[in-house]
C-alpha positions in Angstrom: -29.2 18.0 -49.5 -32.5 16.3 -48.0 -34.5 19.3 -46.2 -37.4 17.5 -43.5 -40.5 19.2 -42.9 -40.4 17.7 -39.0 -38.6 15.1 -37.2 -40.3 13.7 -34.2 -38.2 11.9 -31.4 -39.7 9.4 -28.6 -37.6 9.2 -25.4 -37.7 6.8 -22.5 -38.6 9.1 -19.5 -37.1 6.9 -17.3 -33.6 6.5 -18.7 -33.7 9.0 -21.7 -33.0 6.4 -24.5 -34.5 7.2 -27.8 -37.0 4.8 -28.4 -38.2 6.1 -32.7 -37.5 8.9 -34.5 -39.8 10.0 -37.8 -38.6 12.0 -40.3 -41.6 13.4 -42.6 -40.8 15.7 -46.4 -41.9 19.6 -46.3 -45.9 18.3 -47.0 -46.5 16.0 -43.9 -45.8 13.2 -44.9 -43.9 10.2 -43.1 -41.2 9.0 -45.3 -38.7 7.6 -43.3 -38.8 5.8 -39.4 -36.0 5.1 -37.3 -36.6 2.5 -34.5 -34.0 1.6 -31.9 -33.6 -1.3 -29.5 -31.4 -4.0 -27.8 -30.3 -1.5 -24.8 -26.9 -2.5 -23.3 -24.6 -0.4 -21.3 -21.3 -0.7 -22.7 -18.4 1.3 -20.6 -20.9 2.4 -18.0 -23.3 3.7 -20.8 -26.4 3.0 -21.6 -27.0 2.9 -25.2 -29.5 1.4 -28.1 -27.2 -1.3 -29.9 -29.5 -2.0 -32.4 -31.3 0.7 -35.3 -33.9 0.1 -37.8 -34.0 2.6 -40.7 -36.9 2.2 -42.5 -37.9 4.0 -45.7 -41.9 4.3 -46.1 -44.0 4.0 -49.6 -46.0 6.7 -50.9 -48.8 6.3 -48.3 -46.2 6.5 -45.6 -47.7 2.7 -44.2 -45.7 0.4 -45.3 -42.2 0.3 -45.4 -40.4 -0.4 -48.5 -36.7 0.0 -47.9 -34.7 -1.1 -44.6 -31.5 -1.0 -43.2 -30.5 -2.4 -40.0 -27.1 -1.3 -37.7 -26.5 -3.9 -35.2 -23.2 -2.6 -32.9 -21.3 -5.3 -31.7 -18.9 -3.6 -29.8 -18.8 0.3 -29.2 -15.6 2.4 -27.7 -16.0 5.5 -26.1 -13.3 8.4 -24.6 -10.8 7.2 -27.6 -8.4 10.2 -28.1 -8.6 11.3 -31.4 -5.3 13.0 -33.1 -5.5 16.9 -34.1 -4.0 15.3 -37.2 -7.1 14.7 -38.3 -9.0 17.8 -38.4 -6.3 20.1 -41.0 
């Protein structure tokens, strides 16, 4: 289990989109950064289809570790079976 000492979010005022996220341990420090771009509305949504994950060194400056999500295509209002929560 990973326990954060504080996540900050930045949101758009205008449209509410998330714009980073920053994810520090229990003494301060920033180990982690989440960065999200490449807004497209997809079925009448707005939505960021591309996420940076970054994990920071020691120092919490430079990042060390990445992993990008790019969504290529997103669907949304699928029913989902009661089959799958037993």
């Amino acid at each position: 289990m990973v326990v954060w000492g504080k996540i900050t979010l930045e949101v758009r005022q205008a449209d509410r989109m998330p714009v980073w996220q920053r994810y520090y341990d229990e003494d301060g420090k920033l180990v982690r950064r989440l960065t999200f771009s490449e807004y497209k509305t997809v079925s009448g949504r707005l939505v960021p289809t591309r996420l940076l994950m970054q994990s920071m060194d020691k120092s919490g400056k430079q990042a060390v570790e990445e992993t990008t999500i790019t969504y290529e295509e997103i669907i949304f209002d699928v029913p989902i079976s009661e089959a799958i929560f037993p």
